[in-house]
FIKOLZA-1660 file (N, C-alpha, C; in steps of 0.1 Angstrom, whole numbers, plus 5000, padded with zeros to 4 digits):
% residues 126
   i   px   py   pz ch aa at
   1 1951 5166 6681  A  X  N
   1 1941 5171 6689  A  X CA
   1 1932 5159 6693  A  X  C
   2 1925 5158 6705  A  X  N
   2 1917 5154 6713  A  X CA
   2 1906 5149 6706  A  X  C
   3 1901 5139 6702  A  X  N
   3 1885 5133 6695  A  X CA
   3 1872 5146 6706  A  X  C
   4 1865 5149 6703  A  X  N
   4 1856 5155 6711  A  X CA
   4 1840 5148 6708  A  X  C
   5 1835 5146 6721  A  X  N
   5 1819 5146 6722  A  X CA
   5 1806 5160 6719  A  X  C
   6 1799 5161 6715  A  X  N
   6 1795 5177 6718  A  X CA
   6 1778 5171 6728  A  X  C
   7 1778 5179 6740  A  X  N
   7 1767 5178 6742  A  X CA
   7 1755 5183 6739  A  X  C
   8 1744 5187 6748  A  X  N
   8 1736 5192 6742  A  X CA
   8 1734 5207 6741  A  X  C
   9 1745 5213 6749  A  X  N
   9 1747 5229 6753  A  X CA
   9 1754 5237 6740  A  X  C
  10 1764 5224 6731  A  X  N
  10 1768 5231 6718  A  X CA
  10 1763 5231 6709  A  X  C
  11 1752 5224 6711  A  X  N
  11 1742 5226 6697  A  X CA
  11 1729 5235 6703  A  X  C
  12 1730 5237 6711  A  X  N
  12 1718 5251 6712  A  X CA
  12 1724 5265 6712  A  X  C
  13 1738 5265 6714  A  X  N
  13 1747 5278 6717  A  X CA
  13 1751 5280 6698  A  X  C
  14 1754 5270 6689  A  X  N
  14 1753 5269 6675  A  X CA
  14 1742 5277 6672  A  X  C
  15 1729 5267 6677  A  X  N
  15 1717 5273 6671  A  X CA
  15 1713 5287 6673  A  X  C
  16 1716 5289 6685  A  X  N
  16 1718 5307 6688  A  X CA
  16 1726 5313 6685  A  X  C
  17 1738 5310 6675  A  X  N
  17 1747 5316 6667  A  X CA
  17 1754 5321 6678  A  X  C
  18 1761 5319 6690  A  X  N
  18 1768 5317 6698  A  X CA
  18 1784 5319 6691  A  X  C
  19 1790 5331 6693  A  X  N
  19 1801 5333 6684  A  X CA
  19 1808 5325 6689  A  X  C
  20 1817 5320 6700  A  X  N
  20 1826 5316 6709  A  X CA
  20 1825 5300 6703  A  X  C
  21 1809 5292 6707  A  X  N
  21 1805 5280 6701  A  X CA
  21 1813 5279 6686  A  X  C
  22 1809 5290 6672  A  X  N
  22 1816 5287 6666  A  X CA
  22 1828 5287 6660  A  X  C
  23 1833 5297 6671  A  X  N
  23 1849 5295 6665  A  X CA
  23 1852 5279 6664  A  X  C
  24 1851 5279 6685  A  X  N
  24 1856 5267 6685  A  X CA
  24 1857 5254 6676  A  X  C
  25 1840 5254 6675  A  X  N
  25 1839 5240 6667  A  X CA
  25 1852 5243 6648  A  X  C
  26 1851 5256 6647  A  X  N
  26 1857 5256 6634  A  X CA
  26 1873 5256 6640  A  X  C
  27 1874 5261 6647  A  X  N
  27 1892 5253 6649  A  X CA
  27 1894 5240 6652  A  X  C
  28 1884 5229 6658  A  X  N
  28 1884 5216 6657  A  X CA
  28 1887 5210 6643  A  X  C
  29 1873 5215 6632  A  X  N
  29 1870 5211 6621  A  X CA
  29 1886 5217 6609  A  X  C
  30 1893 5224 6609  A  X  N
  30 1905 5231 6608  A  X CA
  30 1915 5220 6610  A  X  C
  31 1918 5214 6629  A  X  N
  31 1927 5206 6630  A  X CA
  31 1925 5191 6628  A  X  C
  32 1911 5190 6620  A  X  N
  32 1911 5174 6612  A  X CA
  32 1902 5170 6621  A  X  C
  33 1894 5176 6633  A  X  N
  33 1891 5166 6641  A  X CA
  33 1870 5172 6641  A  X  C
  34 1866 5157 6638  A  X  N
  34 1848 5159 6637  A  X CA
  34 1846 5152 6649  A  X  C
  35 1837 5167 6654  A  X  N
  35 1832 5164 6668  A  X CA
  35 1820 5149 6665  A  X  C
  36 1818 5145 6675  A  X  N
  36 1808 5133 6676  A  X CA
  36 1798 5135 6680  A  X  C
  37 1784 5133 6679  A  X  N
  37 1774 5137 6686  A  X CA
  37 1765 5127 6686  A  X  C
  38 1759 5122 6699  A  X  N
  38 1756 5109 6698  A  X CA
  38 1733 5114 6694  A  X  C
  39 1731 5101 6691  A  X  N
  39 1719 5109 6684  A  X CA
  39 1708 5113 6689  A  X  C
  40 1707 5106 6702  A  X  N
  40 1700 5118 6713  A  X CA
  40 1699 5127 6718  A  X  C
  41 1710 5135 6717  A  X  N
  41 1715 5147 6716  A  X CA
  41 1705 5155 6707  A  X  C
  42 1706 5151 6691  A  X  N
  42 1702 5155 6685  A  X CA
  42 1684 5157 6684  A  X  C
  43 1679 5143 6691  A  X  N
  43 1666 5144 6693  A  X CA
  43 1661 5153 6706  A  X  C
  44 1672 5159 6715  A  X  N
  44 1669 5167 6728  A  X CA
  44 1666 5182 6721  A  X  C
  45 1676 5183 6710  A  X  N
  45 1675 5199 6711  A  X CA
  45 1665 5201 6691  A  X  C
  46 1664 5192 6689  A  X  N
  46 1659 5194 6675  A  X CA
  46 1645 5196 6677  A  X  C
  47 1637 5212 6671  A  X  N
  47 1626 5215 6675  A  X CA
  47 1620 5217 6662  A  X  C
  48 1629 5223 6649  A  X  N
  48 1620 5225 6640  A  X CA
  48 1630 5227 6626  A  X  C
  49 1621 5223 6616  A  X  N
  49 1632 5221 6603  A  X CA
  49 1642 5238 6599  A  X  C
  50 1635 5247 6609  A  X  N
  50 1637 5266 6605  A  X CA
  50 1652 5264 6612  A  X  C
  51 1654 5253 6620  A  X  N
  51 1668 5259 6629  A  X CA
  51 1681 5252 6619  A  X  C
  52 1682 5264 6611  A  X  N
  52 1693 5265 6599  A  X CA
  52 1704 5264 6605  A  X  C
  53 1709 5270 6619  A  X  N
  53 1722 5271 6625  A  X CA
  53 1723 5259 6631  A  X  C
  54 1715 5253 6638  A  X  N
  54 1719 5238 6647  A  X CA
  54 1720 5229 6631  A  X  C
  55 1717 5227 6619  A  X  N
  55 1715 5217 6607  A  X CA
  55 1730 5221 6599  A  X  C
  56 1731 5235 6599  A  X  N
  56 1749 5241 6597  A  X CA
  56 1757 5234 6603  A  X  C
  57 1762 5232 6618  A  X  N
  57 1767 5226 6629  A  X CA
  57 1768 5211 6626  A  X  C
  58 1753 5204 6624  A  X  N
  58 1755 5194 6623  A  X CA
  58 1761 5184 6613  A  X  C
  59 1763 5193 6599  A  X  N
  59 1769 5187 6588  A  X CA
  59 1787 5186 6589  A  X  C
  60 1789 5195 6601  A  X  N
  60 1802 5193 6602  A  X CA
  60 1809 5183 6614  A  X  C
  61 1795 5173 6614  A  X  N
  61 1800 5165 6627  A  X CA
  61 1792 5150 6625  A  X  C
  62 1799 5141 6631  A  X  N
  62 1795 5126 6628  A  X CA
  62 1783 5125 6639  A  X  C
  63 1771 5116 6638  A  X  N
  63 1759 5116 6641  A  X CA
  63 1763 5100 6644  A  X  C
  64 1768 5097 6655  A  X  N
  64 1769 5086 6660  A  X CA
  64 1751 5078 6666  A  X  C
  65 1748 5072 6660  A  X  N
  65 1733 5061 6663  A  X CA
  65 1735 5055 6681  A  X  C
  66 1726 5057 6683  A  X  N
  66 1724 5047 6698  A  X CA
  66 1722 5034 6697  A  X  C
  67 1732 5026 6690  A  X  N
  67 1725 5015 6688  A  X CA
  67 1722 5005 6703  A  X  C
  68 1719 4991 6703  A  X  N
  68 1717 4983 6712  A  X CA
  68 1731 4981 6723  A  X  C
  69 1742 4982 6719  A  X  N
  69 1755 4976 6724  A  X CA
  69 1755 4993 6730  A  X  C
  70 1754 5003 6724  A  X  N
  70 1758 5015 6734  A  X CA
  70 1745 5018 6742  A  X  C
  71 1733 5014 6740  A  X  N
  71 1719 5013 6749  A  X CA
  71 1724 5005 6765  A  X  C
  72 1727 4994 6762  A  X  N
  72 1728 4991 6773  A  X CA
  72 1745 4994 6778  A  X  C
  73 1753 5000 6772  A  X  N
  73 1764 5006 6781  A  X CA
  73 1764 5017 6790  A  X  C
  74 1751 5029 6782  A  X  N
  74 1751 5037 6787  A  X CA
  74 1743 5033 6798  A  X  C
  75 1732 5025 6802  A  X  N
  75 1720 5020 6808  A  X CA
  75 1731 5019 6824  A  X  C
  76 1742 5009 6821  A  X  N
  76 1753 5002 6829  A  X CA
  76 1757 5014 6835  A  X  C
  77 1764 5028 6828  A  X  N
  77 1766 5043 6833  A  X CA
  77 1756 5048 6843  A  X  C
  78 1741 5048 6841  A  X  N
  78 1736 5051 6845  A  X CA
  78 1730 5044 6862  A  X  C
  79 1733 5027 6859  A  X  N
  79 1731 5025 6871  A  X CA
  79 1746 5026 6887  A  X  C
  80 1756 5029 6875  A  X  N
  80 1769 5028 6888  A  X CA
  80 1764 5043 6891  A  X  C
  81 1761 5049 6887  A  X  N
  81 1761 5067 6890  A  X CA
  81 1752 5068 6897  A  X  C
  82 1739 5060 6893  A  X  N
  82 1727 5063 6904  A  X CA
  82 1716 5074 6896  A  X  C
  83 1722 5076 6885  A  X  N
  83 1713 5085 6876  A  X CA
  83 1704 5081 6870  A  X  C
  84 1694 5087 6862  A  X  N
  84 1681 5086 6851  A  X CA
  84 1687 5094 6838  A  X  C
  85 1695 5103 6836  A  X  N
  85 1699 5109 6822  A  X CA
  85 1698 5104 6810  A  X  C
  86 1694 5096 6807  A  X  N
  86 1697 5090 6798  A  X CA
  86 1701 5097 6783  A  X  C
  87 1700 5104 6782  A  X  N
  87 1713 5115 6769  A  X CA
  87 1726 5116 6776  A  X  C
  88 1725 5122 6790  A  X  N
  88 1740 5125 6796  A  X CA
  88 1749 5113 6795  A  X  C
  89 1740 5102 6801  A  X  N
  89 1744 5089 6797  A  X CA
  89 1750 5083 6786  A  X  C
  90 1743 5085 6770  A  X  N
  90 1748 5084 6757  A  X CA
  90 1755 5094 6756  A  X  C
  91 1763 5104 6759  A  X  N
  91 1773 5114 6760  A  X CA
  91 1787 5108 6768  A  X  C
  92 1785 5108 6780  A  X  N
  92 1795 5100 6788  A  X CA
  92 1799 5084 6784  A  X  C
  93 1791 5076 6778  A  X  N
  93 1791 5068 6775  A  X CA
  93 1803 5069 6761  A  X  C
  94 1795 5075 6748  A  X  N
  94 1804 5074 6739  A  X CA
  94 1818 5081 6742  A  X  C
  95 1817 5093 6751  A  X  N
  95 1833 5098 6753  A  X CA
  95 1843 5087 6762  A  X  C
  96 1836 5076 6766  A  X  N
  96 1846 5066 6773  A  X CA
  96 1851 5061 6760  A  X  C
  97 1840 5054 6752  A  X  N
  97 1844 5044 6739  A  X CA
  97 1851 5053 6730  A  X  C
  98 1851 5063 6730  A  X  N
  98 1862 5069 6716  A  X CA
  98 1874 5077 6727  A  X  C
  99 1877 5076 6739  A  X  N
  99 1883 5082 6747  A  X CA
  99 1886 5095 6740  A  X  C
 100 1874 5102 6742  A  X  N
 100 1872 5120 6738  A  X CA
 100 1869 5126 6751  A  X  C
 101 1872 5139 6745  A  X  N
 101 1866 5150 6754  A  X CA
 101 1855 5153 6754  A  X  C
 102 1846 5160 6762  A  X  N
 102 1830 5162 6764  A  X CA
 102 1833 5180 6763  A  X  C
 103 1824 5187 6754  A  X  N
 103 1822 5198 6754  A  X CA
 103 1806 5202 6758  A  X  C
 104 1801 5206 6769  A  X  N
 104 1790 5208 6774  A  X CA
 104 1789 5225 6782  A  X  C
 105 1778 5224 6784  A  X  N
 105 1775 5234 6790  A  X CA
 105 1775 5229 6804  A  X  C
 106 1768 5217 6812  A  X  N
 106 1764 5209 6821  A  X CA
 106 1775 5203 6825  A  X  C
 107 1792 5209 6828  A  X  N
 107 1799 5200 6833  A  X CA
 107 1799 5188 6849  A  X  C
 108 1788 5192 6860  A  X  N
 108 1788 5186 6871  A  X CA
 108 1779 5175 6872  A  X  C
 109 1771 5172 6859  A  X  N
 109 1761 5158 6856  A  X CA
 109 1774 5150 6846  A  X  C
 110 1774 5156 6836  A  X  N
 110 1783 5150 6832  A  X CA
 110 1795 5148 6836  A  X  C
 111 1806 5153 6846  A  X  N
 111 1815 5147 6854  A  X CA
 111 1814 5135 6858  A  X  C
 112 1801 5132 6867  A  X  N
 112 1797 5124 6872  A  X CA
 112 1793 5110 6870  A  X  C
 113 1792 5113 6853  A  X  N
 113 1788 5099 6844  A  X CA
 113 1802 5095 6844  A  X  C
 114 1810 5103 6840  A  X  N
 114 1824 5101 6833  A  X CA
 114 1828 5096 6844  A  X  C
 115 1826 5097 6858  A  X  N
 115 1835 5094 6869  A  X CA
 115 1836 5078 6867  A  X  C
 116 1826 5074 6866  A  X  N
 116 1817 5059 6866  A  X CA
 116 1826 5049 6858  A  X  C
 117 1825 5058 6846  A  X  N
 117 1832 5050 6836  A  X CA
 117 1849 5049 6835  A  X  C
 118 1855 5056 6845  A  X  N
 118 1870 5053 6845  A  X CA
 118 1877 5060 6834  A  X  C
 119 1873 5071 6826  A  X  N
 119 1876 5074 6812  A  X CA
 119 1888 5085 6816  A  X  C
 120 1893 5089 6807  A  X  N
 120 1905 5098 6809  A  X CA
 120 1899 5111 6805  A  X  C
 121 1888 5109 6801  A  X  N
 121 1880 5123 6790  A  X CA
 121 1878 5133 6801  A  X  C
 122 1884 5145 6794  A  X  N
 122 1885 5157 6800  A  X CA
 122 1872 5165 6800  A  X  C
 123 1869 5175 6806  A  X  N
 123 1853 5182 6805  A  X CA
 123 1858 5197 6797  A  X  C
 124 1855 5203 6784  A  X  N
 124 1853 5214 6780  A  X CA
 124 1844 5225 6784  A  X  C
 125 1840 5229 6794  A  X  N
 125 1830 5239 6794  A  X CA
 125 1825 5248 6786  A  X  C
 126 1817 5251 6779  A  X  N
 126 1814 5256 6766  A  X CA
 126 1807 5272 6776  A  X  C
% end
């Protein structure tokens, strides 16, 4: 199976207890495979220590850091696309470097990053 990205549409579909959200992630976590989620992500949708279901979700998935070297990759994403996103950016960004899939809710911003980057990564519509 496919390395996957999650954006920020599967951790608020989690946090809403979104049945569909979690099958899927649990037949990922089943076929060996931990979704990625880069850590901006995590600072877009994180509002309060009560949200039990996005902190559930998130133990079953690697919490990839923004460091400096993916700062200015995604920055690079951002300027061939012509965008400001900067999460969509660290999303499209890491799914080039781990050549994964993107699971979003937002497939036509994020297409668009991904176009930039030449990646093979497929779009999941969540």
């Amino acid at each position: 199976m496919t390395p996957v990205v999650y954006d920020a549409g599967v951790l608020v579909a989690a946090d809403r207890n979104v049945r569909t959200a979690w099958a899927e992630h649990r037949v990922r976590l089943e076929a060996g495979v931990i979704p990625a989620v880069p850590a901006p992500i995590v600072s877009q949708v994180s509002r309060s220590p009560s949200q039990a279901q996005l902190r559930r979700l998130l133990r079953g998935c690697e919490i990839v850091p923004l460091t400096e070297h993916r700062a200015h990759a995604a920055g690079q994403v951002l300027g061939r696309a012509g965008s400001a996103d900067v999460v969509d950016a660290a999303v499209a960004q890491l799914a080039a470097e781990l050549r994964a899939d993107v699971v979003t809710s937002d497939p036509a911003d994020i297409r668009r990053l991904l176009d930039v980057t030449a990646s093979p990564s497929r779009i999941i519509t969540l």
